[in-house]
C-alpha beads as a LAMMPS data file, in Angstrom:
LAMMPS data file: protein, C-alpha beads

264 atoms
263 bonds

1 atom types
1 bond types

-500.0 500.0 xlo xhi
-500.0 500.0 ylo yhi
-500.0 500.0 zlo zhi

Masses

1 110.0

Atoms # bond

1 1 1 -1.288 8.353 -6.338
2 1 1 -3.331 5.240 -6.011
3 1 1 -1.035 2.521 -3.801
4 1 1 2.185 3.595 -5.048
5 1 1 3.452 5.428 -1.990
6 1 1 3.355 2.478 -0.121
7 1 1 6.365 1.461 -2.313
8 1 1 9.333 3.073 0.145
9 1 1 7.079 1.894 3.481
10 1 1 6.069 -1.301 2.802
11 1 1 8.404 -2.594 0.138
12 1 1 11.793 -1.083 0.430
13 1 1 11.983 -0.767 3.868
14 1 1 10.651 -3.954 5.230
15 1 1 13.262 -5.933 2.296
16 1 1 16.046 -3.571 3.531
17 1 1 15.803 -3.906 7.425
18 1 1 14.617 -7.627 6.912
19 1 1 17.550 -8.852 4.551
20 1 1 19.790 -6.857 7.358
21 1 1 18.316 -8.529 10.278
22 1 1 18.700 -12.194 8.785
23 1 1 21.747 -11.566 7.293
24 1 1 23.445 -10.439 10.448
25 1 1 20.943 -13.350 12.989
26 1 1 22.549 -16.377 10.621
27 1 1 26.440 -15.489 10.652
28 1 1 25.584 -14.819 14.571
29 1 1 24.174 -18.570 14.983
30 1 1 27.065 -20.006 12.704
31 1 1 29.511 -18.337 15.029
32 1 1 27.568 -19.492 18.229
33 1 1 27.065 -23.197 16.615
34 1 1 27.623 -23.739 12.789
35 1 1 24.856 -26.568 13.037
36 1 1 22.152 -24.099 14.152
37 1 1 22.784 -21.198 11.641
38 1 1 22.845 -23.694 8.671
39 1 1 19.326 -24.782 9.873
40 1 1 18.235 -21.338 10.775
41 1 1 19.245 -19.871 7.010
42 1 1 17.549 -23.117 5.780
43 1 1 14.101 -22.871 7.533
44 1 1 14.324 -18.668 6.662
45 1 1 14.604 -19.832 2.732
46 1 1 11.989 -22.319 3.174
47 1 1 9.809 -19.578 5.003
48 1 1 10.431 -17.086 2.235
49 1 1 9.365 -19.443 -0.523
50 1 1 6.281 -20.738 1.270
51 1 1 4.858 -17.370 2.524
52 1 1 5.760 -15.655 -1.076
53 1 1 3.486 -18.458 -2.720
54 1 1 0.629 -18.627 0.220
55 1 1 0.425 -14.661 0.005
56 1 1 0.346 -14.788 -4.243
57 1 1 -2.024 -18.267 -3.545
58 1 1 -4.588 -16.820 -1.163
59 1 1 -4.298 -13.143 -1.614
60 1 1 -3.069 -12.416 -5.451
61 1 1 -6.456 -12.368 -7.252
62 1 1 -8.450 -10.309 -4.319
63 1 1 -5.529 -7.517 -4.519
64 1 1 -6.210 -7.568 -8.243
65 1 1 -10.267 -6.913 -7.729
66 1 1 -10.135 -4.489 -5.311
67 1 1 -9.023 -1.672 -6.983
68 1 1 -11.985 -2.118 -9.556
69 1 1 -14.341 -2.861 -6.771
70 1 1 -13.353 0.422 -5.163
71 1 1 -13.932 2.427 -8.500
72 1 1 -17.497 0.712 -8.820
73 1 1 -18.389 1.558 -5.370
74 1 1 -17.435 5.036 -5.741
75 1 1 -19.410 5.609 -9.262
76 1 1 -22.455 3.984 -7.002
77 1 1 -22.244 6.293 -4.701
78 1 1 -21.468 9.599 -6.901
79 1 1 -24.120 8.573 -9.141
80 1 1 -26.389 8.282 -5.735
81 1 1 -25.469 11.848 -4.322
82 1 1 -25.804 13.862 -7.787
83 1 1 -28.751 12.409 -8.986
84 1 1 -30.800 12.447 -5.340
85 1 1 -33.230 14.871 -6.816
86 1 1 -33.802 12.872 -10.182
87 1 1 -33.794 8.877 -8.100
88 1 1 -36.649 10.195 -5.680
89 1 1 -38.835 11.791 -8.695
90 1 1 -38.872 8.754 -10.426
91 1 1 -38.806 6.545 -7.638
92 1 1 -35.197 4.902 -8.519
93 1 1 -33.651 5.530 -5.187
94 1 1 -34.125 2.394 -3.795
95 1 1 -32.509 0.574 -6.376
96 1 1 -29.555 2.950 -6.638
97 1 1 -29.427 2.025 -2.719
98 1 1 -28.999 -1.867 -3.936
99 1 1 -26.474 -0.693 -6.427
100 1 1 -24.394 0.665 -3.198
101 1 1 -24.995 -1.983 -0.853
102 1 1 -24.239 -4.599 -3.589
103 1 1 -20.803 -2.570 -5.013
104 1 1 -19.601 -2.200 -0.894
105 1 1 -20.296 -6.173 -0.295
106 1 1 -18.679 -7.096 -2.929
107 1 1 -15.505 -4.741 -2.185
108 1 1 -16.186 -6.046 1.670
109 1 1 -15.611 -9.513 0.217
110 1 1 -12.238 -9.087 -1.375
111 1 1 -11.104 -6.957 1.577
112 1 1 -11.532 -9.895 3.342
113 1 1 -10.270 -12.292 1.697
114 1 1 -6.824 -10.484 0.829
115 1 1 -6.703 -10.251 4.891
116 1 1 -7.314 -14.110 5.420
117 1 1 -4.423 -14.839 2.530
118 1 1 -2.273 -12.419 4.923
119 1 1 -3.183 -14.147 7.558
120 1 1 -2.437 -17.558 5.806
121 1 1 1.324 -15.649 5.029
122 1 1 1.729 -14.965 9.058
123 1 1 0.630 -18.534 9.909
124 1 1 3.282 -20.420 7.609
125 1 1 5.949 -18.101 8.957
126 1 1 4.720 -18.611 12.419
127 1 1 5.032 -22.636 11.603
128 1 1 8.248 -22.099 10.499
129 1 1 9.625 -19.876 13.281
130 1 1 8.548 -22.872 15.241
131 1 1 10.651 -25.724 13.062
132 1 1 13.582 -23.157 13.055
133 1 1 13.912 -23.198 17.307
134 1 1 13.208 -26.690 17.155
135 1 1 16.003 -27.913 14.753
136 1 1 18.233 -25.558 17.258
137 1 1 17.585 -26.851 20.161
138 1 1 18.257 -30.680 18.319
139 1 1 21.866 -29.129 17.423
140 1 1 21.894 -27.098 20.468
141 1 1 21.776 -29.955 23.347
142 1 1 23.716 -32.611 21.679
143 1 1 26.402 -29.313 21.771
144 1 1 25.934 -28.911 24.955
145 1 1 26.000 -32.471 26.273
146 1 1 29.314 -32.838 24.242
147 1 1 30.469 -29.534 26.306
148 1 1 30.952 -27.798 23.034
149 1 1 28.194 -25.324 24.220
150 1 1 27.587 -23.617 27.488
151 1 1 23.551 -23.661 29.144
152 1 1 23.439 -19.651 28.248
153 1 1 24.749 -19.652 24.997
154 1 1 22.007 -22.855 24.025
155 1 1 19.061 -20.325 25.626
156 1 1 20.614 -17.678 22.926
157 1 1 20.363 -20.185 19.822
158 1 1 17.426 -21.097 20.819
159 1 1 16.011 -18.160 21.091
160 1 1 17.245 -16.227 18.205
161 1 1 15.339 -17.864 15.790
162 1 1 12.195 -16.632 17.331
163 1 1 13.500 -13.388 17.306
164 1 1 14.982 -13.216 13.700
165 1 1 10.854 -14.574 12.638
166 1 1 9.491 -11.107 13.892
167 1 1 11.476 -9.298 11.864
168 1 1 11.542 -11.591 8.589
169 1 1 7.524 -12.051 8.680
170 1 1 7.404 -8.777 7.191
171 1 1 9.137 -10.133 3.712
172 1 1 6.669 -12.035 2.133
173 1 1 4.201 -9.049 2.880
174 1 1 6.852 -7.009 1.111
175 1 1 6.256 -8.962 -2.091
176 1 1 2.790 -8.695 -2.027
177 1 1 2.734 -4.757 -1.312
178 1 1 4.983 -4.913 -4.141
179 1 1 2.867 -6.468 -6.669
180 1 1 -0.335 -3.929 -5.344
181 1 1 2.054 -1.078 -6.225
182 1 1 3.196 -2.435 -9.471
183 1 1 -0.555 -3.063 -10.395
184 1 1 -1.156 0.559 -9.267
185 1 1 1.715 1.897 -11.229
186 1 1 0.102 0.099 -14.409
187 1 1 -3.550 1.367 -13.752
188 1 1 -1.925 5.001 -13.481
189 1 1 -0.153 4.454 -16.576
190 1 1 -2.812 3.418 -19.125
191 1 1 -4.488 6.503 -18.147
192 1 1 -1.319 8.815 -19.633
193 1 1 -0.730 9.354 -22.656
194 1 1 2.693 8.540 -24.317
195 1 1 3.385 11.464 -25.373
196 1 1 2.088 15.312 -23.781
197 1 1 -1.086 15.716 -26.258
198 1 1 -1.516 19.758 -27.968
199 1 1 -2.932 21.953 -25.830
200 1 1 -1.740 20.633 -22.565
201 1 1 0.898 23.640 -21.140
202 1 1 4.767 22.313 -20.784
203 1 1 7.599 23.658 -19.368
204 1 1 10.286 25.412 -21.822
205 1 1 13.171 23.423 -22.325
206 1 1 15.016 26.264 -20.771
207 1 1 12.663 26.750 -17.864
208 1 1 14.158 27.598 -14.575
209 1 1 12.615 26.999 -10.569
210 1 1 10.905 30.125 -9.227
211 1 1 12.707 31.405 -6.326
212 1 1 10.212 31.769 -3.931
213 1 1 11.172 32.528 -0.409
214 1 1 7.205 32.372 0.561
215 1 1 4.188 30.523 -0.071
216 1 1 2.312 32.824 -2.800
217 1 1 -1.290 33.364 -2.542
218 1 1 -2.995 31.885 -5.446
219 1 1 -6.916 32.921 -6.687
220 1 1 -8.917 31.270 -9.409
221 1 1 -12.013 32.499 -10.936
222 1 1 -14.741 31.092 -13.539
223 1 1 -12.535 28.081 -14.079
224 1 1 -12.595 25.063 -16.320
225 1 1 -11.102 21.648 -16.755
226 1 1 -10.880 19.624 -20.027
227 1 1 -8.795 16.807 -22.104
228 1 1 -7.499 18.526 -25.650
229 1 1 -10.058 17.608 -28.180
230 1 1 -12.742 16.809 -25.213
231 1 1 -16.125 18.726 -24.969
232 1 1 -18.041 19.694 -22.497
233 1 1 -15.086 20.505 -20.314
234 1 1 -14.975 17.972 -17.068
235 1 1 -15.132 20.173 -14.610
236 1 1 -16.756 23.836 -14.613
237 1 1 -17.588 25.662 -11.863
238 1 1 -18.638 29.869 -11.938
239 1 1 -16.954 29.963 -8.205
240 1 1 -13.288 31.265 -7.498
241 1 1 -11.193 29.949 -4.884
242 1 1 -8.075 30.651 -3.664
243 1 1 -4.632 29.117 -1.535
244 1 1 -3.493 31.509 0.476
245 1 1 0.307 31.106 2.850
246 1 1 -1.648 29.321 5.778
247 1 1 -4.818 28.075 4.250
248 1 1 -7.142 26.924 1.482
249 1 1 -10.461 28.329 0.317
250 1 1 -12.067 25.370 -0.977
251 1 1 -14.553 25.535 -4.141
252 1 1 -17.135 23.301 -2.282
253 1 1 -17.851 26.687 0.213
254 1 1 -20.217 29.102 -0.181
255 1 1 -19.173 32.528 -1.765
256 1 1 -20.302 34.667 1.150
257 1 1 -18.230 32.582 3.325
258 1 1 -15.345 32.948 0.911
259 1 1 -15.485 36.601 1.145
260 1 1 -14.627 36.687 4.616
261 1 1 -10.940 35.788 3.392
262 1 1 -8.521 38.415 2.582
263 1 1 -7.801 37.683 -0.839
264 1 1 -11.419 35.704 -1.931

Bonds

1 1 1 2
2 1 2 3
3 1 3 4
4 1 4 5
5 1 5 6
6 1 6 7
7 1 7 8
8 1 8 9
9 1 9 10
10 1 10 11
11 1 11 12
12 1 12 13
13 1 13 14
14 1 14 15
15 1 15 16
16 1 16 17
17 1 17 18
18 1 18 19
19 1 19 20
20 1 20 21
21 1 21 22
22 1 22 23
23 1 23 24
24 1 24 25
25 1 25 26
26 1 26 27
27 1 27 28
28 1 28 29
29 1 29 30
30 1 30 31
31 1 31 32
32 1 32 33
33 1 33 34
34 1 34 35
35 1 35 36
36 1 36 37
37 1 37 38
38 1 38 39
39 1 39 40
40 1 40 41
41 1 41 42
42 1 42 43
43 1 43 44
44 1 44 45
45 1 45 46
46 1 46 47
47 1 47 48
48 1 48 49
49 1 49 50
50 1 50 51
51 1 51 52
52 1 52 53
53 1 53 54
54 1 54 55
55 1 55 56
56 1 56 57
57 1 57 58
58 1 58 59
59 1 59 60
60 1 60 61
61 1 61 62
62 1 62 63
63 1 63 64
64 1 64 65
65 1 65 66
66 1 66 67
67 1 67 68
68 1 68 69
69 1 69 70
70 1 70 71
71 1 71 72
72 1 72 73
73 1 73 74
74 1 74 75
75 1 75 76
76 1 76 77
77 1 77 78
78 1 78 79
79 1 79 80
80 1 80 81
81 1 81 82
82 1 82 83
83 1 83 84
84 1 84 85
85 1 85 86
86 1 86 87
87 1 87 88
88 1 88 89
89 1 89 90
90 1 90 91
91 1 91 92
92 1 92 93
93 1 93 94
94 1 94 95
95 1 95 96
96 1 96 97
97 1 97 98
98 1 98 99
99 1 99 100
100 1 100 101
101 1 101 102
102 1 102 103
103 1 103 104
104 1 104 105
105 1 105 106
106 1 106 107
107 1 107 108
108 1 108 109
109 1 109 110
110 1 110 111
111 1 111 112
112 1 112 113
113 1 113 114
114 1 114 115
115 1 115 116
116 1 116 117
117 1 117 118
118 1 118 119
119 1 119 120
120 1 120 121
121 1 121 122
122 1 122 123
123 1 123 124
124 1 124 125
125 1 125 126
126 1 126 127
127 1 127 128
128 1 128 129
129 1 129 130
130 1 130 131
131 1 131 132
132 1 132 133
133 1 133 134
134 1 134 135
135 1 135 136
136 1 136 137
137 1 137 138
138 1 138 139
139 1 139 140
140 1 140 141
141 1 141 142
142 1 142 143
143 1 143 144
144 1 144 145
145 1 145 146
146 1 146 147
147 1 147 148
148 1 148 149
149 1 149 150
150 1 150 151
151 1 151 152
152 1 152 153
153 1 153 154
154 1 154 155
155 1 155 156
156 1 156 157
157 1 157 158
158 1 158 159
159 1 159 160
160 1 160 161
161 1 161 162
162 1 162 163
163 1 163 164
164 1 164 165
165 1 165 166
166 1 166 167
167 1 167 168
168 1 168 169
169 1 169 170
170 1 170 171
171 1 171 172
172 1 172 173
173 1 173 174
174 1 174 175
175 1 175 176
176 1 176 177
177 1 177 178
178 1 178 179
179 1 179 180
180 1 180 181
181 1 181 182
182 1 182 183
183 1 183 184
184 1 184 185
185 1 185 186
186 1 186 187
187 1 187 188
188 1 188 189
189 1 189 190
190 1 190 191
191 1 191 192
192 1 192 193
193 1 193 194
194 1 194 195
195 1 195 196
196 1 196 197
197 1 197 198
198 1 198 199
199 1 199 200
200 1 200 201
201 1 201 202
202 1 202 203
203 1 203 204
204 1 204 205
205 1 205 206
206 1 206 207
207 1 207 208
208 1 208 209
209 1 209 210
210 1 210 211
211 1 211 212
212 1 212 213
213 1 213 214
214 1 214 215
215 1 215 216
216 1 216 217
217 1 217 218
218 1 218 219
219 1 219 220
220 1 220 221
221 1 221 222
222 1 222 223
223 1 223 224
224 1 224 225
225 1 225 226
226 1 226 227
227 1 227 228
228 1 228 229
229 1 229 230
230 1 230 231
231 1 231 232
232 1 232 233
233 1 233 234
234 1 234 235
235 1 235 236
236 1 236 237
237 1 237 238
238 1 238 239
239 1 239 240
240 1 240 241
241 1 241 242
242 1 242 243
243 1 243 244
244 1 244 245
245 1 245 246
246 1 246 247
247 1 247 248
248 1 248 249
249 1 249 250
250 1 250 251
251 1 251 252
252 1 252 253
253 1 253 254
254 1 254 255
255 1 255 256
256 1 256 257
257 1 257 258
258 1 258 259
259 1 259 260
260 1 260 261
261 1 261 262
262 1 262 263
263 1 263 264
């Protein structure tokens, strides 16, 4: 699944309540004083453009090394834990230690610099939230000196940009979770074939759902995994497990403790 269920959290909803939100703030200013929601829907376009291009600027390339980084670090540390046994007989260990250490600082590093170009993304909104209740209260007291604007209602468009900021500082971010899940969605498929290969099981064109009014209990025994055309198969194990209604046997325990179930 890789990134890609951040797509209807962090993408959808934060465009769909954010667009809502500023919509709804900037025809409430230009009703309250036309001069203030012009400048408010100006400063939240400005915002938009500058924190899209800080967050692609400062955290772009870092989003696209991390997902590498992460694979790296996890080979270093599978190939650590299988091969204990064979890196202490020929005394390798320590240097499949550096391997690790090396793989997590560098994975440490881009972590850390995608947060500092997030945290570039919340300051330039921030700055902007701050231009946005400035230009209203320059429209908002010559208003009120002219008696076209009460004290309250000046306190309200003054405020409201600071309010409408918290919401919209979420857009930008939206873009960049956007382009992580787009990335992801690309990694996922250059690993799938085009078309279903031979030997890989398919449903019958006239295949129905299973009506199943319980969860069915499920055993596997001397199992094997393998790509059509692949040998040795990539995964193999002599061990049965088994998914029962309410739980999971899982492969990793021992057989005697599997036993204990009632249908392993």
């Amino acid at each position: 699944m890789d990134e890609l269920p951040d797509f209807a959290l962090r993408v959808v909803q934060p465009l769909v309540s954010g667009g809502v939100v500023v919509l709804a703030s900037s025809v409430a200013a230009f009703v309250l004083l036309p001069a203030a929601g012009v400048a408010l829907l100006l400063t939240l376009a400005a915002a938009f453009v500058v924190g899209t291009l800080v967050n692609r600027w400062a955290a772009g390339s870092a989003e696209r090394r991390i997902a590498p980084l992460r694979a790296a670090l996890a080979s270093a540390l599978h190939e650590l834990v299988t091969g204990l046994d064979l890196l202490i007989a020929f005394d390798a260990l320590p240097q499949a230690r550096e391997r690790v250490r090396a793989a997590s600082a560098r994975l440490t590093a881009a972590a850390r610099t995608r947060a500092a170009g997030l945290g570039l993304t919340a300051g330039a909104v921030s700055l902007l939230a701050g231009v946005a209740t400035v230009l209203a209260l320059a429209t908002g007291i010559p208003a009120l000196e002219a008696g076209h604007l009460d004290a309250p209602t000046l306190a309200v468009v003054a405020l409201l940009p600071l309010a409408v900021f918290e919401v919209f500082g979420t857009l930008p971010l939206a873009f960049g979770a956007l382009r992580r899940v787009r990335a992801s969605a690309e990694r996922i498929a250059d690993t799938v074939p085009a078309t279903v290969p031979d030997g890989v099981p398919v449903d019958a064109p006239d295949a129905a759902a299973l009506n199943v009014t319980s969860v069915p209990d499920v055993a596997l025994s001397l199992r094997t995994a393998h790509w059509p055309g692949r040998t040795p198969p990539c995964s193999n194990a002599s061990t049965s497990c088994c998914m029962q209604g309410s739980g999971w046997c899982s492969p990793g325990r021992p057989a005697r403790a599997r036993r204990r179930s009632r249908t392993c």
